[in-house]
C-alpha positions in Angstrom: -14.0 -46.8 -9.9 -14.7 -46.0 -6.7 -17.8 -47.0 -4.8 -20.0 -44.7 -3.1 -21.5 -46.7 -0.8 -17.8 -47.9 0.9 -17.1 -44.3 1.0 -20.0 -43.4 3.2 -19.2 -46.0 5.7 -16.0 -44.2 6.2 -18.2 -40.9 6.9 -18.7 -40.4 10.2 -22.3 -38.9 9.7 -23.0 -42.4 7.9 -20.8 -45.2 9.6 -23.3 -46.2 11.9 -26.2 -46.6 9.1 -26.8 -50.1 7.8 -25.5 -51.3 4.5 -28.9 -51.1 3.3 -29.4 -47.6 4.4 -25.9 -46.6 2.8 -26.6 -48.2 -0.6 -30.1 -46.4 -1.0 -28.2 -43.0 0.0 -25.5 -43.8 -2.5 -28.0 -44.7 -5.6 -28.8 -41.0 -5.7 -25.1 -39.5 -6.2 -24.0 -38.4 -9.2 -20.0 -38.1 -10.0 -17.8 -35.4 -11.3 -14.6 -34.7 -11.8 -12.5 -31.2 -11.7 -9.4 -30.6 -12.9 -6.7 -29.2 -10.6 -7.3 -25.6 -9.1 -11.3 -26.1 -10.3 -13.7 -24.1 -8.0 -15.9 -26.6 -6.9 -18.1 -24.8 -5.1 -18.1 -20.9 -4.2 -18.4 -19.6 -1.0 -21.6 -17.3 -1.0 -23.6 -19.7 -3.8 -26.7 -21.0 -3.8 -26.1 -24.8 -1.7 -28.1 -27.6 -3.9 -25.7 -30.5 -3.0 -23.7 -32.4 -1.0 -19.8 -33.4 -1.5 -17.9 -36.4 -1.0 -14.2 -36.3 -2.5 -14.0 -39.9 -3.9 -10.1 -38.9 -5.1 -8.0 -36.3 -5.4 -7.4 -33.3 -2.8 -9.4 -30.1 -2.0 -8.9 -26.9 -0.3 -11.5 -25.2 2.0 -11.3 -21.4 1.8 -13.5 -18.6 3.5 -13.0 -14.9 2.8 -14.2 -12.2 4.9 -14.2 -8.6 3.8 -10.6 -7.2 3.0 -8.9 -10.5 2.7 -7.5 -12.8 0.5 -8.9 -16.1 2.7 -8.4 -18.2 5.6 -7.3 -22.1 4.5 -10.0 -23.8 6.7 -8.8 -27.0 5.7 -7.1 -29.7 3.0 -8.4 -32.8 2.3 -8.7 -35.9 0.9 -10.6 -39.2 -0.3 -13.8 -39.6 2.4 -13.8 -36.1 3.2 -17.2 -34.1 2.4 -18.9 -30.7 2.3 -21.9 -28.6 1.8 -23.8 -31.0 4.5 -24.9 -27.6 5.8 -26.4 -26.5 2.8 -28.8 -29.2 1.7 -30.7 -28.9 5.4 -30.9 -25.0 5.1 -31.3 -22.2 2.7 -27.9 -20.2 3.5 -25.2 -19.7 1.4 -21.9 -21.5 0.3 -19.9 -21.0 4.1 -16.4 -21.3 2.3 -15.0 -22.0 -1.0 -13.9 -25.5 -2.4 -11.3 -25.8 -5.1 -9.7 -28.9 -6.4 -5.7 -28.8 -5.4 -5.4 -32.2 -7.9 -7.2 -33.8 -10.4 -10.4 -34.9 -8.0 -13.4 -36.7 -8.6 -17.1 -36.0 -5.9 -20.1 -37.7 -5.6 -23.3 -34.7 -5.7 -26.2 -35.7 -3.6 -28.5 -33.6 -4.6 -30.6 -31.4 -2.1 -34.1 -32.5 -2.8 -32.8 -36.1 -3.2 -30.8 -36.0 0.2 -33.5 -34.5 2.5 -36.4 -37.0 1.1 -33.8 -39.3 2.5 -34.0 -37.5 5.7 -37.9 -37.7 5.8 -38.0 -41.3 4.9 -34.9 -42.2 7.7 -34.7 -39.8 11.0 -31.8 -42.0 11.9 -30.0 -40.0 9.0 -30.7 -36.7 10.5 -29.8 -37.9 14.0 -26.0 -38.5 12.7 -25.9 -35.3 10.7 -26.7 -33.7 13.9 -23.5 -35.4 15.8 -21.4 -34.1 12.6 -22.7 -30.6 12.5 -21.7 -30.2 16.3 -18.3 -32.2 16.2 -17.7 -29.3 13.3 -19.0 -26.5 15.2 -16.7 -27.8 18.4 -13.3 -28.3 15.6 -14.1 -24.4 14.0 -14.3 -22.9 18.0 -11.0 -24.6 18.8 -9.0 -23.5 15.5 -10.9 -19.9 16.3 -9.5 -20.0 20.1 -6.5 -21.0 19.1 -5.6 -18.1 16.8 -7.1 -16.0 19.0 -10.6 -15.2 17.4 -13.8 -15.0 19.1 
């Protein structure tokens, strides 16, 4: 079984946290497991947790009006989502689905952001994450020639 707590020190919103810091953090996730092609999460839900893909593969889709989706992104084992989510009240940005047999830690929102009260040094990374994702998403948009 994987452990939680080896997988956030491989998140870079996490690595620099101490192995104490990581171990409380990982005490309050939760596994699941989808089968293949198993929405995980659906773009325009309600956000109440936080992903990390422990095994398996996902797929990151966002529809717009009159399409079928844009592929964001695959990934695998250490990646994450919905860390937008759990600090605001918007939406699911994209949809997740399960492209293998995958298991996720949850981190619940309420649990995850009386984490962030109790250690600013948390919130400090997810801020370096949030704009490394922001800088990724207006490359890949410049690229294809979006705006």
């Amino acid at each position: 079984m994987t452990d939680v707590a080896a997988v956030l020190a491989s998140i870079p919103m996490f690595a620099h946290l101490g192995d104490r810091q990581r171990a409380r953090l990982a005490q309050h996730f939760c596994r699941r497991a989808y089968p293949a092609g198993a929405v995980i999460v659906r773009q325009g839900d309600t956000s109440m947790s936080f992903y990390v893909v422990l095994s398996g593969r996902v797929r990151v889709v966002r529809h717009s009006a009159g399409d079928d989706g844009v592929d964001i992104v695959e990934e695998g084992p250490g990646s994450f989502f919905g860390e937008m989510g759990v600090i605001d009240d918007q939406p699911r940005a994209g949809t997740v689905m399960a492209l293998e047999p995958t298991e996720c830690g949850l981190l619940a929102k309420w649990d995850f952001q009386r984490e962030l009260s109790a250690d600013p040094g948390i919130a400090l990374s997810l801020i370096s994450v949030l704009n490394a994702r922001i800088r990724t998403l207006e490359d890949r948009l410049t690229a294809t020639g979006g705006s």
